[in-house]
C-alpha positions in Angstrom: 31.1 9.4 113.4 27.6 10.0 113.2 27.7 13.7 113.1 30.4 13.3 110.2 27.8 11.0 108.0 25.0 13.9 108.8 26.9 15.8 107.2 28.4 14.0 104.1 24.2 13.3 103.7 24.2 17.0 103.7 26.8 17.9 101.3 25.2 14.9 98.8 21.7 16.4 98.9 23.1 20.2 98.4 25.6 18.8 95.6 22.1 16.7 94.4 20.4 20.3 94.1 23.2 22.4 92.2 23.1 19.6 89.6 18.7 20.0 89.6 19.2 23.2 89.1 22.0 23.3 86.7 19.6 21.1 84.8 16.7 22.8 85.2 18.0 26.3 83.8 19.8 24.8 80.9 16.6 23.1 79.9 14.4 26.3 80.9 13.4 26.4 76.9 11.4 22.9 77.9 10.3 23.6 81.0 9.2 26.8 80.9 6.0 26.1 78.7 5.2 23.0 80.5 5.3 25.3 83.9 2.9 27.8 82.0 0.9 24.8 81.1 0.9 23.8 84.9 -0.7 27.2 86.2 -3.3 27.5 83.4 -4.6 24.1 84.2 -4.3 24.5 88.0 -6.7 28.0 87.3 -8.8 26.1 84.9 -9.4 22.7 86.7 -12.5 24.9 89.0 -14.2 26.0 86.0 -14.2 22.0 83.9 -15.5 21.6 87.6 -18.3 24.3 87.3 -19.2 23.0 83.7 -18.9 19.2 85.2 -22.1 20.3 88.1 -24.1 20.7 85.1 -23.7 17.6 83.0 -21.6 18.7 80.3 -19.1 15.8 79.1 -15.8 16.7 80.1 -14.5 16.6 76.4 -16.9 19.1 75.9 -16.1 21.3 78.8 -11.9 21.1 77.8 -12.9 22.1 74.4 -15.0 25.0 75.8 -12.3 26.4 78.3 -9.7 26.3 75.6 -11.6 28.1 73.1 -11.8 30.7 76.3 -8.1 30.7 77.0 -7.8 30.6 73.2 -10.1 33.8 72.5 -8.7 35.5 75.4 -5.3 35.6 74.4 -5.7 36.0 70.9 -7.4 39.0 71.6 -5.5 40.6 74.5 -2.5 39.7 72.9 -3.2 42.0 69.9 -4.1 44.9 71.7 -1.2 44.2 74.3 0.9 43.1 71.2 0.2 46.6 69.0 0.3 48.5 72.3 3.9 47.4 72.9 5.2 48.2 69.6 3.6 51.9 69.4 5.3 52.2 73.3 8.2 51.2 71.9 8.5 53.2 69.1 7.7 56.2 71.7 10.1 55.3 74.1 13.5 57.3 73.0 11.4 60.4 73.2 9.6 59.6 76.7 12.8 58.9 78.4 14.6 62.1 77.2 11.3 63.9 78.6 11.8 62.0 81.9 15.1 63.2 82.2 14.2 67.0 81.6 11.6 66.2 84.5 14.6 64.7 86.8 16.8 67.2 85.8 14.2 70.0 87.0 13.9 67.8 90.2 17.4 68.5 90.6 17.0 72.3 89.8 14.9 72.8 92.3 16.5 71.2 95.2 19.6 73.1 94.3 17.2 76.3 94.8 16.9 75.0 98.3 20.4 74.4 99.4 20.4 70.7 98.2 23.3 70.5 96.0 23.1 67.0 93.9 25.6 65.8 91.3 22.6 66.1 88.0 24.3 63.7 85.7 25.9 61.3 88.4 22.4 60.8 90.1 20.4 60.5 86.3 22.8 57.6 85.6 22.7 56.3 89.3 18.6 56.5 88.9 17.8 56.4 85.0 14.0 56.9 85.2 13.9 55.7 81.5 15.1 52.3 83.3 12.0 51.9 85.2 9.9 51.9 82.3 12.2 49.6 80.9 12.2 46.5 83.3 8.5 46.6 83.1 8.1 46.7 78.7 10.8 44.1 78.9 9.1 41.7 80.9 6.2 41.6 79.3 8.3 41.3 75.4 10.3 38.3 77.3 6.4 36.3 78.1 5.5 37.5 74.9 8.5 35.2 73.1 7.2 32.7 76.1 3.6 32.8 74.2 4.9 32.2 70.4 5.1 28.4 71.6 1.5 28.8 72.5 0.0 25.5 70.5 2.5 23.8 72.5 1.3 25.2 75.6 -2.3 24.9 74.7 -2.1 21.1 73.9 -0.2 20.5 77.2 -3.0 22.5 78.8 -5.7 19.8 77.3 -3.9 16.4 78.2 -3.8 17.9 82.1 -7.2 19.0 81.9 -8.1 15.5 81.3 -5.2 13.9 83.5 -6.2 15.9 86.4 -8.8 14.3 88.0 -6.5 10.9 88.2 -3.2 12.7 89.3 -4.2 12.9 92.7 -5.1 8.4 92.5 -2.0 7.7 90.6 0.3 10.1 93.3 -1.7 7.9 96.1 -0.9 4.1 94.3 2.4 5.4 93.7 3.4 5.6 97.0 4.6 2.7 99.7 2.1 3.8 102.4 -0.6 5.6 100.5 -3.0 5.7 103.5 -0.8 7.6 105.9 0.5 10.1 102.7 -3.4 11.1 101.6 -4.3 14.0 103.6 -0.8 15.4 103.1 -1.1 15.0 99.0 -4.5 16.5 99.4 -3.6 19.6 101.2 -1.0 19.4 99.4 -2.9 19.8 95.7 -6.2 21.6 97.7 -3.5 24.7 98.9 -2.1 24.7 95.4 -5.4 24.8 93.4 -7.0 27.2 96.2 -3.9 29.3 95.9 -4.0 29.9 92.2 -7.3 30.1 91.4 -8.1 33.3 94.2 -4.5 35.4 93.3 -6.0 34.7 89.4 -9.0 36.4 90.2 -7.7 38.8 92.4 -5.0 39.8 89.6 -7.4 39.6 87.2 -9.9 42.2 89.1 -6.6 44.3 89.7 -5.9 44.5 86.1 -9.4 45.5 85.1 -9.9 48.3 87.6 -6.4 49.6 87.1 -6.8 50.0 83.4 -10.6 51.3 83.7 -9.2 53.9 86.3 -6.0 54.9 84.2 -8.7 55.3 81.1 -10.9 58.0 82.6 -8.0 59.6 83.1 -7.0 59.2 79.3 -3.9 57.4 80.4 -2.1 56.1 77.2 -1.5 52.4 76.7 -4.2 52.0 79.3 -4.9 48.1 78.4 -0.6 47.7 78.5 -0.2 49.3 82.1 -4.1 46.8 83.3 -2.3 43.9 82.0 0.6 44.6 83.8 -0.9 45.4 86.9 -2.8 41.6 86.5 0.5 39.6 85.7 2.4 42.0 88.6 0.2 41.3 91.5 1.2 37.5 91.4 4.6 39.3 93.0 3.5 40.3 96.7 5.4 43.6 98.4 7.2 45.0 95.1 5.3 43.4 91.8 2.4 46.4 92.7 4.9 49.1 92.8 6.9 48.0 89.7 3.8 47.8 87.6 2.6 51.2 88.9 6.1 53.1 87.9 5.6 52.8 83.8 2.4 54.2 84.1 3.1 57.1 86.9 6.0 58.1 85.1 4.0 58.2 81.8 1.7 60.1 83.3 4.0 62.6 84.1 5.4 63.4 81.1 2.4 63.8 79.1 0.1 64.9 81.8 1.8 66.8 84.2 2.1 66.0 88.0 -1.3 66.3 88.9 -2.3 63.6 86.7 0.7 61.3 87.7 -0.5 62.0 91.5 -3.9 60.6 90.7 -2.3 58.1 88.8 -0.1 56.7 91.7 -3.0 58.0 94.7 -5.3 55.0 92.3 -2.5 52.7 91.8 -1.8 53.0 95.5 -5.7 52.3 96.9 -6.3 49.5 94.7 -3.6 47.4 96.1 -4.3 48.2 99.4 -8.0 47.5 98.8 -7.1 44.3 97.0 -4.1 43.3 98.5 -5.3 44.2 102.4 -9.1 43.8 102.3 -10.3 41.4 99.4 -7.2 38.9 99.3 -7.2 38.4 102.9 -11.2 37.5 102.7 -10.3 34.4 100.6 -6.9 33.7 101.2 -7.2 33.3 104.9 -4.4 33.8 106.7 -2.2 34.6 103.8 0.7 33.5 101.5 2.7 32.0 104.7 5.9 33.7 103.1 8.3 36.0 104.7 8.9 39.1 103.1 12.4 38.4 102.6 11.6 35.1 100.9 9.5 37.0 98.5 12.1 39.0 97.5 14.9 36.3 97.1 12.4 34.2 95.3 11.7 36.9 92.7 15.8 37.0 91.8 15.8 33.3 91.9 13.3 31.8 89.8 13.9 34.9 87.9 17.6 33.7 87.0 16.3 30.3 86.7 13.4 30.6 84.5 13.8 34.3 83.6 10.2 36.5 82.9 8.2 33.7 83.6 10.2 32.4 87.0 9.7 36.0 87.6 5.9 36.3 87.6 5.2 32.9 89.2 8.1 33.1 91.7 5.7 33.1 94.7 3.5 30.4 93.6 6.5 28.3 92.2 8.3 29.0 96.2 4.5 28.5 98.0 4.4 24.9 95.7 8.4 24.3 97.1 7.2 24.9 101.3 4.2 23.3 100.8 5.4 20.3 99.6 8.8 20.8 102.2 5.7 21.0 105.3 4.7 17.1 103.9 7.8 16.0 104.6 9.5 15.6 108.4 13.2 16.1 106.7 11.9 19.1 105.0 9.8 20.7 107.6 12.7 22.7 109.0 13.4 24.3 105.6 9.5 25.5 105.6 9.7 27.1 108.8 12.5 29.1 107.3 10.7 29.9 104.8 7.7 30.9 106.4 6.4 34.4 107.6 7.4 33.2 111.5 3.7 34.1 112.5 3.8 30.8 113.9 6.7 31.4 115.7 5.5 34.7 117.3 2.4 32.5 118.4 4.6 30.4 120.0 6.5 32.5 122.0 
């Protein structure tokens, strides 16, 4: 009897989540700029901070940070914006160049006994598709950012809501004593979390873009954003951002260039991803690889683009919160990179 009301308790809260989610992605249009709105306040709660060790009122230091954020985009998003359109307009005649380069790929394997079907495997591995999953990401945040006042005035009321979440999550509960450390590792992991992968995406960008510009890389500030927004996706989001911009390289530079192209691509994520992340991020994101990847389809069907770029830190926020809980504890461990497992054994 008992094991048959575990499991009806089961089936309720599994039937409870289909009908969360259900809701969730049918009101994605809603949520989605209030999840945007999230992260950007999350990444600029340390810097009202910064501003707050030297006096300023913190009315003064909102209005500062979102003239940043404001000045930022405004200006990225033109160069990204115009950048997109002229790619676009280019595409048609880059991806028939990719195929003459695939089809001479073929060619020459044929010369050494490797006989491949040439149109079966083009459609099989459309080059031109690479290029396209990338561009089209970045149009689908771009439809994201026309609700950007929106966004922006969401930004400002959490900015000035933040500092009493963490008080009104603690009053909230039944036993707040025995729930404060938990909230506050809770919130602390988030924050900490955000704020370092920002910086180290943002660094990533910059260097990516300077690199592919000495050598005279087109759409050089296109791929550097790219490579900022990717690297929030561990393992793959590296590799996808580097493909527009190897393959690009290779059809109007030649395969010397698109070796250098993907030799640089390939050093600075190790660099950043191996050496400089690490540094700050301790022992890491705690997620298996195979979570990572599951998590990018998910929150990507969910939330599309943007589920797509903040898949990890939307599933990091899901077994953090899970760890808090002693029902849910079971479900992080699944989740996890079983690091803690290995130490155990």
């Amino acid at each position: 009897m008992a094991s048959l009301t575990g499991v009806n308790k089961s089936l309720i809260v599994f039937a409870s989540l289909v009908v969360v989610l259900a809701g969730i992605k049918a009101a994605s249009v809603i949520i989605i700029p209030f999840i945007l709105a999230a992260f950007i306040a999350i990444i600029c709660n340390p810097l009202i901070k910064f501003f707050g060790r030297y006096r300023i009122p913190k009315g003064i230091a909102v209005m500062l940070v979102v003239l940043i954020i404001v000045g930022l985009g405004v200006s990225l998003g033109g160069l990204v914006g115009q950048s997109i359109n002229d790619f676009s307009q280019q595409l048609p005649e880059y991806k028939a160049q990719l195929k003459e380069k695939f089809a001479w790929l073929v060619d020459l394997a044929s010369q050494y006994n490797i006989l491949i079907n040439k149109d079966q495997l083009i459609n099989m591995f459309d080059p031109g598709k690479m290029v396209d999953v990338a561009t089209n990401m970045l149009t689908g945040l771009g439809g994201v950012m026309a609700n950007m006042f929106l966004i922006i005035l969401t930004v400002v009321f959490m900015l000035f809501e933040g500092p009493m979440l963490s008080k009104k999550i603690h009053m909230a509960l039944e036993d707040p004593d025995s729930k404060m450390k938990q909230i506050d590792r809770f919130l602390e992991s988030i924050n900490s979390y955000l704020a370092i992968k920002t910086l180290v995406s943002l660094g990533t960008g910059i260097i990516a873009a300077f690199y592919l510009w000495i050598l005279d890389v087109d759409y050089f500030v296109l791929w550097g954003v790219l490579a900022f927004m990717f690297n929030y996706i561990p393992n793959i989001g590296s590799i996808i951002a580097a493909v527009p911009a190897v393959l690009l390289a290779l059809v109007t530079q030649g395969p010397l260039i698109a070796g250098l192209v993907a030799a640089g691509y390939l050093t600075i994520n190790t660099v950043m991803g191996n050496i400089v992340e690490p540094k700050f991020l301790g022992k890491g994101l705690g997620l298996s690889t195979l979570v990572v990847f599951l998590s990018l389809i998910f929150w990507g069907w969910i939330l599309g683009t943007v589920g797509m770029l903040l898949s990890v830190p939307l599933t990091m926020i899901v077994k953090i919160g899970l760890e808090a809980s002693a029902e849910g504890k079971w479900v992080a461990t699944l989740l996890g990179s079983g690091e803690d497992v290995a130490k155990n054994n």
